[in-house]
NULO-870358 format. One record per atom (N, C-alpha, C, O): x, y, z. Coordinates in steps of 0.2 Angstrom, whole numbers, plus 5000, padded with zeros to 4 digits. Example, Ala and Ser with C-alpha at 12.3 -4.5 7.8 and 13.67 -1.06 7.14 Angstrom:
<gulos>
506649725039 506249785039 506649845039 507149835042 506449895035 506849955036 506450005039 506750065040 
</gulos>
This chain:
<gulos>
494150364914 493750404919 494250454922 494750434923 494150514922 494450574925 494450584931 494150544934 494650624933 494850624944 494250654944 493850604946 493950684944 493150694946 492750634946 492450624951 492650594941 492150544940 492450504945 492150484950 493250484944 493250444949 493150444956 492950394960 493250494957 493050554965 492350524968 492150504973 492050534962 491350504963 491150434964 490650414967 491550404961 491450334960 491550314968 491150294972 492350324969 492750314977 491950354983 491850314988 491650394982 491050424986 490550394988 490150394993 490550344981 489650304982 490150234985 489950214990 490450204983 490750134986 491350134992 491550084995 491450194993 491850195000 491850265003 492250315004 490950275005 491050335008 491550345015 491550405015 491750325017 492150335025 492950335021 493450325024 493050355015 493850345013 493850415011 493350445008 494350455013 494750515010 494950525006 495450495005 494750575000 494750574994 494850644992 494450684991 495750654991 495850724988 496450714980 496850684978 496050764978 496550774970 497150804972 497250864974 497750744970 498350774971 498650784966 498350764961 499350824964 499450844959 499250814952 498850834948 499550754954 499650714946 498950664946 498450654942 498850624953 498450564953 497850574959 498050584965 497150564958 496750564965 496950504969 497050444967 497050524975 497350494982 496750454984 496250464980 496650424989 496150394992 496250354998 496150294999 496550395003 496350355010 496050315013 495550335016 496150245014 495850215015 495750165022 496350155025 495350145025 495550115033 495750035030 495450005026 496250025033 496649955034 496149895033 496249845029 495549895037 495249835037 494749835031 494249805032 494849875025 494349885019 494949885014 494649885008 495249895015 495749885008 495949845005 496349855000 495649765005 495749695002 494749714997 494549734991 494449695001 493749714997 493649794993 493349804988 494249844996 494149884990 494649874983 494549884977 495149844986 495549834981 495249794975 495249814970 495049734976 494749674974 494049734969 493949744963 493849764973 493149814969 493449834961 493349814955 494049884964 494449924960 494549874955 494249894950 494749814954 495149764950 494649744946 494849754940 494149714946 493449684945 492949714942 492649694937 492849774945 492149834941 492649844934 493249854933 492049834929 492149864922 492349944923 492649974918 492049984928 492050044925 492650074929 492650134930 493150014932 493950044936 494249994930 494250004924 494349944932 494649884930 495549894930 495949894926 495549934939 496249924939 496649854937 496649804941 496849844934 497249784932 497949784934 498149724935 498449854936 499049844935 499249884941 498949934942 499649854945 499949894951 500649904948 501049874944 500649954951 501450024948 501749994953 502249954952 501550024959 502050014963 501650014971 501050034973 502149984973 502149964983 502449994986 503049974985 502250064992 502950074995 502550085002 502050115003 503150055007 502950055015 503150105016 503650125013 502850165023 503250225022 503050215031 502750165033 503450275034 503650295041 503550345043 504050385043 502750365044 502450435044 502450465053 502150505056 502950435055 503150445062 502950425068 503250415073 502350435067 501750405074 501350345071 501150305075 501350345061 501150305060 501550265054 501850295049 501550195054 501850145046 501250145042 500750155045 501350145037 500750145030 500950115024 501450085024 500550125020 500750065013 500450115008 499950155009 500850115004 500350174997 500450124991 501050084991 499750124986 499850084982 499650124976 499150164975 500150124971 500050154962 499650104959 499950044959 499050114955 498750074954 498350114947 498050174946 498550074941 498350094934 497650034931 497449974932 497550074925 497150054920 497350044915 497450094911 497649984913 497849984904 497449994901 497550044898 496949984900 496349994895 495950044897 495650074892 495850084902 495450124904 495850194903 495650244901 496550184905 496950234904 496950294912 497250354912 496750264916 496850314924 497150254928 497150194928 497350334933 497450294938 497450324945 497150374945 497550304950 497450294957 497850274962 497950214964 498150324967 498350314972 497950304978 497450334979 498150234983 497950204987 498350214993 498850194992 498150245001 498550245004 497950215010 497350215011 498750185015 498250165023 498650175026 499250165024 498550185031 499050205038 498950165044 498450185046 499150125047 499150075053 499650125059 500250145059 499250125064 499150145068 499650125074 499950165077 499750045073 500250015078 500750005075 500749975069 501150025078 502050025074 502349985076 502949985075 502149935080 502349875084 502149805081 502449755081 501549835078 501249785077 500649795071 500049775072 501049815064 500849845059 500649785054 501049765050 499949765054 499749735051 499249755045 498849795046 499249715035 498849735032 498749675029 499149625030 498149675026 498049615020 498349615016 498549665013 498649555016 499249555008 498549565001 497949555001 499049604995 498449604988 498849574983 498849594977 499349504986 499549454982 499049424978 499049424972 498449404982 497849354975 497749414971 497649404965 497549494973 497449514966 497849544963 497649554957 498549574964 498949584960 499549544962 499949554967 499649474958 500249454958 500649484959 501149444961 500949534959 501549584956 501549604965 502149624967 501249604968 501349644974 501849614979 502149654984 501949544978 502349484982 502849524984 502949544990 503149524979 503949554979 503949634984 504349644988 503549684981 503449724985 503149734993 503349764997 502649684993 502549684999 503149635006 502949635012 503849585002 504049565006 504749635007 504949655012 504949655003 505349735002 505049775010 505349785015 504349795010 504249815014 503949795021 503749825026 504049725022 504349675028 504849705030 504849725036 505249705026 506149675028 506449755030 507049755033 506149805028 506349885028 505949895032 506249935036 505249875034 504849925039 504749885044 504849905049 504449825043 504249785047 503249765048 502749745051 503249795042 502349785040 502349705038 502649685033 501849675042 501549615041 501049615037 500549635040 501049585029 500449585027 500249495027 500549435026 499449515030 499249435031 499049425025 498849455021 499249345026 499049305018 499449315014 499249325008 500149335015 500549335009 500849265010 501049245016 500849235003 501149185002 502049145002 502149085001 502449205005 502949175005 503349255011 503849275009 503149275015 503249345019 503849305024 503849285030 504349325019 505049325023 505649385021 505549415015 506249385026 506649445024 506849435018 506949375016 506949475014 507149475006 507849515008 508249465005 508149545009 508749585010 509149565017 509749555018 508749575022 509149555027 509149515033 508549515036 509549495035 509249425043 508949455049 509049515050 508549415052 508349445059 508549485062 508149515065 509349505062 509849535068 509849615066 510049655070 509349625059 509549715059 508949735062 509049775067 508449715061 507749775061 507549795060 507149755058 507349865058 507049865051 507249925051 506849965055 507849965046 508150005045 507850055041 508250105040 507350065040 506950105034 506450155040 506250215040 506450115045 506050145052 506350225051 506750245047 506150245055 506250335057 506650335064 507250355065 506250275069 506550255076 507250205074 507650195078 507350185070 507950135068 508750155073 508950215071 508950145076 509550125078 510050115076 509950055075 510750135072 511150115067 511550115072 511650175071 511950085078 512650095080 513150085078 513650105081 513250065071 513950055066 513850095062 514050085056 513450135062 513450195056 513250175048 513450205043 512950115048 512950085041 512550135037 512750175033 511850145039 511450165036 511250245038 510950265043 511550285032 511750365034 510750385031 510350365027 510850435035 510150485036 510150545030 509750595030 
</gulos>
């Protein structure tokens, strides 16, 4: 499917998500409390059959924490950037998409432990890299008083 069809696809099954052609892959914006039901769509429909996540990365878009998800086709051959923004930086919670991409476990506890995003229903969501006493260094607000972690 090509970024136009898919365009359309994202249009008729998520009209309320943001949907722009970016350089390489169509983006798609989407609200936090729909991205387990879309994600699951994506993975499921013959006519995505996202199978494979590339990659998980938590970001710290300054007012807001977010999650962006690479999301491929081995057989269909496309793919799909998935982005969500969470609003509370206090208190940044998503759906884990452990049950549908196994593979996300690991990324989604990376960006626990670096941002401090909670995803519910992950199966095993503890620090991977570092103990309670840092905080989550990948922040923008992060405090470094021993200069460990340079800018």
């Amino acid at each position: 499917m090509d970024k136009v069809r898919l365009a359309e696809f994202f249009a008729a099954i998520s009209p309320d998500s943001r949907v722009v052609e970016g350089k390489q892959y169509l983006e798609v914006t989407v609200e936090p409390e729909k991205l387990h039901s879309l994600a699951s769509e994506l993975k499921n429909n013959p006519e995505t059959k996202f199978d494979f996540l590339l990659c998980l990365t938590g970001m710290d878009w300054g007012a807001d924490l977010g999650v962006i998800y690479h999301l491929r086709s081995t057989s269909l051959k496309h793919h799909v950037v998935l982005k969500v923004r969470l609003n509370n930086r206090e208190n940044a919670h998503i759906d884990s998409l452990c049950d549908i991409w196994p593979g996300a476990e690991f990324h989604e506890r990376e960006a626990y432990d670096l941002l401090g995003i909670i995803f519910d229903g992950h199966p095993d969501l503890r620090r991977l890299f570092l103990d309670s006493t840092w905080g989550f260094p990948l922040r923008k607000d992060f405090k470094d008083d021993k200069n460990i972690v340079s800018r």
